[in-house]
C-alpha positions in Angstrom: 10.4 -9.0 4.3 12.9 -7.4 1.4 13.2 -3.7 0.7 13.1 -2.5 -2.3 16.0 -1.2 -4.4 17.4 1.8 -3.4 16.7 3.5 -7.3 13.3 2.1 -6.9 13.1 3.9 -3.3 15.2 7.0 -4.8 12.4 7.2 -7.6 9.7 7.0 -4.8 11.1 9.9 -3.0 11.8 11.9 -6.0 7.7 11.7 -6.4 7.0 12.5 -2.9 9.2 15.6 -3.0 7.3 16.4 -6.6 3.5 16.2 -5.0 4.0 17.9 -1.9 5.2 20.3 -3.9 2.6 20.6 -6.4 -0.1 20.2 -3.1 1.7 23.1 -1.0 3.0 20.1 1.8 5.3 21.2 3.5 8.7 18.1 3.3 9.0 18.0 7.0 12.1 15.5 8.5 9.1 13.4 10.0 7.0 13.2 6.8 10.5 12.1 4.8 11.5 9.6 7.0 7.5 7.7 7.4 7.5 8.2 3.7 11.0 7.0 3.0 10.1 3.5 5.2 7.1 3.3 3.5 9.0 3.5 -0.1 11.4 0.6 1.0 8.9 -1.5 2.9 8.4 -4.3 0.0 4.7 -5.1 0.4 2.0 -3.6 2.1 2.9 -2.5 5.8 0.4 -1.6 8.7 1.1 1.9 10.2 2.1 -0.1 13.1 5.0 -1.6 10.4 5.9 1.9 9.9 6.2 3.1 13.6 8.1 0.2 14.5 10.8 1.0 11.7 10.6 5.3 11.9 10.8 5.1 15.7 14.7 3.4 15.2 15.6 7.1 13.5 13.4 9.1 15.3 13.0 8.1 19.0 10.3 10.7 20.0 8.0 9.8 16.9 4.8 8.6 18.4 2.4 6.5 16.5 -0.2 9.2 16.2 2.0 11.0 14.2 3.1 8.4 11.4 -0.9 7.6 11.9 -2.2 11.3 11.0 1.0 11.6 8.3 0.0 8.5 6.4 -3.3 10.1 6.5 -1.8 13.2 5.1 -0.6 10.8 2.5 -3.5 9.3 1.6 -5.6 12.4 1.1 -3.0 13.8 -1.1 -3.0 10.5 -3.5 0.9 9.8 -2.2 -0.6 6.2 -0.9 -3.5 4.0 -1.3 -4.9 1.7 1.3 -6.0 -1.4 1.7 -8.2 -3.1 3.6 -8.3 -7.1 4.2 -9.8 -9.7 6.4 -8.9 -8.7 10.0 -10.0 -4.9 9.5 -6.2 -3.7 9.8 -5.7 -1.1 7.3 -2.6 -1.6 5.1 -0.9 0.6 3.1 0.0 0.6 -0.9 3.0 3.0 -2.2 2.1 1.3 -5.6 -0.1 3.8 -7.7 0.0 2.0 -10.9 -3.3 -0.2 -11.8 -3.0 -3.5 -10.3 -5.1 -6.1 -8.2 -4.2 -8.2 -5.0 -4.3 -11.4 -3.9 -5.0 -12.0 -0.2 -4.1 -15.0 1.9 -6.9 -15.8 4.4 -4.5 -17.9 6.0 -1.6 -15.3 6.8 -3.1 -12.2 5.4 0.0 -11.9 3.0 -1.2 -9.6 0.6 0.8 -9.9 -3.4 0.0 -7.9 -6.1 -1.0 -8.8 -9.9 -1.3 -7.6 -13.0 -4.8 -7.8 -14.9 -4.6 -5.9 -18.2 -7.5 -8.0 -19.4 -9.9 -6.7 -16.8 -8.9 -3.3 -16.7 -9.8 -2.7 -19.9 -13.0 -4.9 -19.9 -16.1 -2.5 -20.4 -18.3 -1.8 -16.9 -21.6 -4.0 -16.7 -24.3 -3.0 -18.2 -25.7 -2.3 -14.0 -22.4 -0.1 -13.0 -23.1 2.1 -16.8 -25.5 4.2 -14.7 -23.2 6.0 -12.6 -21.6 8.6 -13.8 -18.4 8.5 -12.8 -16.0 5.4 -11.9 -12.8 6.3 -10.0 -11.1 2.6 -10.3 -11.7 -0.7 -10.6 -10.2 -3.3 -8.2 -10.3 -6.6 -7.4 -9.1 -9.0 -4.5 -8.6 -12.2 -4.9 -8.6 -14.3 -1.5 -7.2 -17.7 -0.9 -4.3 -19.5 0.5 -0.8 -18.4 -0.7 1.3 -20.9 -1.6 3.1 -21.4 1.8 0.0 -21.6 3.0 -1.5 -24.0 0.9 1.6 -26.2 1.2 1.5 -26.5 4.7 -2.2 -27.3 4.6 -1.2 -30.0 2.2 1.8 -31.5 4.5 -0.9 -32.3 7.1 -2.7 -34.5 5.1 
């Protein structure tokens, strides 16, 4: 899988420094390095992902600890999750609105843009609550690898 640019990874970490800040988080070496592999990790990674690539840095590191950090993370709005088919939770450094589409097949998740349906107005049945935090959708199906290899074996 590619990393991302190092600006876009510099930008990341400029963020992370700014919110623990603001949230009273102390920048530990452990919490920069999970965070920094999570800012280069183009995609979504498993904390298992993130073990795997801290643990090359930081030989002691156990996986409880990038675990209850990307915890950390996610309660402080540094990270998103996301869930798919085989109940392994993945993690999302992207913050801005967007959408994903999920491969059944290979569980390759991609993200999209939707402009249209984020600004579509809530159904008359989701009015009624009083307050909506986001709107998301998955879209699940075959990514094109996968649909091309299901297509060779015709």
């Amino acid at each position: 899988m590619p990393e991302r640019n190092s600006s876009s990874v510099s930008e990341l970490m400029k963020g992370f420094e700014r919110v623990c800040r603001a949230k009273g988080l102390r920048i530990t070496h452990q919490r920069t390095e999970i965070f920094h592999e999570l800012a280069k990790f183009h995609g979504h990674p498993t904390a298992e992902n993130v073990f795997k690539k801290v643990r090359k840095k930081l030989r002691t590191i156990s996986l409880d600890t990038v675990y209850r950090t990307i915890l950390t993370f996610e309660n402080n709005g540094l990270i998103k999750r996301v869930q798919i088919l085989d109940n392994v939770a993945r993690f999302d450094i992207n913050l801005k609105v967007h959408h994903h589409l999920i491969c059944t097949r290979c569980k390759k998740i991609e993200d999209f843009m939707w402009p249209d349906f984020d600004n579509m107005e809530l159904p008359a049945d989701a009015r009624g609550w009083p307050k909506i935090h986001s709107k998301h959708v998955e879209v699940r199906g075959l990514c094109s690898s996968c649909g091309a290899k299901l297509n060779s074996k015709k």
